[in-house]
C-alpha positions in Angstrom: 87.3 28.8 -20.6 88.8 30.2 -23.9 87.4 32.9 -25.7 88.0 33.1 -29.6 87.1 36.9 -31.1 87.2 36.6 -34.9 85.2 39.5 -37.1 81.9 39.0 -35.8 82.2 35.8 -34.1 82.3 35.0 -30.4 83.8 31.4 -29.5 83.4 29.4 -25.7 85.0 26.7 -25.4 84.8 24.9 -21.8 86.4 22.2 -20.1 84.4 19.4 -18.6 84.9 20.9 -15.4 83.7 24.0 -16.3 80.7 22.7 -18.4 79.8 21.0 -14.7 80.5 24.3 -13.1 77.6 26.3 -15.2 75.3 22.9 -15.2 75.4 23.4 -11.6 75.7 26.9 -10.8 74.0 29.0 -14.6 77.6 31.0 -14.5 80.7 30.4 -15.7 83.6 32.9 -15.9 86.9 34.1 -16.5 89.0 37.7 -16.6 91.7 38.7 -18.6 94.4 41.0 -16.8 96.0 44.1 -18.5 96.7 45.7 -15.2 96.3 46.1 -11.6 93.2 47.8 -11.3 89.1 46.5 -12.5 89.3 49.1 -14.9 91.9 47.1 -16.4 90.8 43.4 -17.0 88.4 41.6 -19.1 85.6 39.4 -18.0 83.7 36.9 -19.8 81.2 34.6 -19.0 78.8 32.3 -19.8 75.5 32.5 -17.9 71.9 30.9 -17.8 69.6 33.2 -18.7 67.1 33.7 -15.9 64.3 35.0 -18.0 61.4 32.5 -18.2 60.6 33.6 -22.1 64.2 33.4 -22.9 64.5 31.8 -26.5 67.7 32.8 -28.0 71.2 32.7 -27.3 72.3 36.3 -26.9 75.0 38.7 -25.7 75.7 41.9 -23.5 78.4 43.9 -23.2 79.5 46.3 -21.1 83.0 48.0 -20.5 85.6 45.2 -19.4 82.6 42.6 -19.3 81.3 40.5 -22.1 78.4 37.9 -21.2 76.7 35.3 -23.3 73.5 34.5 -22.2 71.6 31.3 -22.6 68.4 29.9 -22.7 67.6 27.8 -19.4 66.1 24.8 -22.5 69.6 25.0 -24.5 71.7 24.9 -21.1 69.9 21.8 -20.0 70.6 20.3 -23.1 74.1 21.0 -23.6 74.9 20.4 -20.2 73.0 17.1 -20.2 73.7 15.6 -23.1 76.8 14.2 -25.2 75.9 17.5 -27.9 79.2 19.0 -28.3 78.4 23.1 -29.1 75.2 25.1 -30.3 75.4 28.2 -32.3 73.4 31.1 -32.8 73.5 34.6 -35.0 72.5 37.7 -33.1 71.1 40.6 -35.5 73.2 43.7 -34.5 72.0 46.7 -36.2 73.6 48.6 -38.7 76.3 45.5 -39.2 76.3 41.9 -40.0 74.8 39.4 -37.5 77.0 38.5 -34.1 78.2 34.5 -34.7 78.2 33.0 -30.9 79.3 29.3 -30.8 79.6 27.6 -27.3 81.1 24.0 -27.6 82.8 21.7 -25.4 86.7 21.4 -24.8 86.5 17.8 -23.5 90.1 16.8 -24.7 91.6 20.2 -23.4 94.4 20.2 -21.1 94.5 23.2 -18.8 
């Protein structure tokens, strides 16, 4: 999975083997190393979000994790689908809205 930070845009883009990974299991992820220890990586993820009145794409961070949360309806019909990507802006207080694009990396070669 590749993560893309830009200004106040988040980018996922998954291979097709990861897109079948979180269609099967709600959780997809990957960590960045900067050094030995868990204080020193990053993890991101993309990951089903279990809330039955869940209606918008949103994200949560917390120190060396970022996770981007998606409706169980959206995941179904990403995952199911040929629909390449959805987007969504997140209000963030104080600052311009949070971008968040997911999309599929169906030609990538990892």
């Amino acid at each position: 999975m590749k993560l893309r930070i830009e200004d106040d845009t988040l980018r996922l883009r998954l291979s097709a083997p990861e897109v079948r990974e979180f269609a099967e299991t709600g959780r997809v992820a990957a960590v960045v190393h900067f050094g030995a220890g868990p204080q020193q990586q990053l993890t991101y993820a993309l990951e089903r979000d279990a809330r039955p009145q869940a209606a918008a794409v949103w994200a949560r961070y917390e120190a060396g994790g970022l996770t981007v949360l998606v409706p169980a309806a959206t995941a179904d019909a990403w995952t199911t689908t040929e629909q390449n990507g959805f987007a969504s802006n997140l209000p963030v207080a104080g600052v311009p809205a949070l971008r968040i694009l997911v999309e599929k990396d169906l030609d990538c070669r990892h």
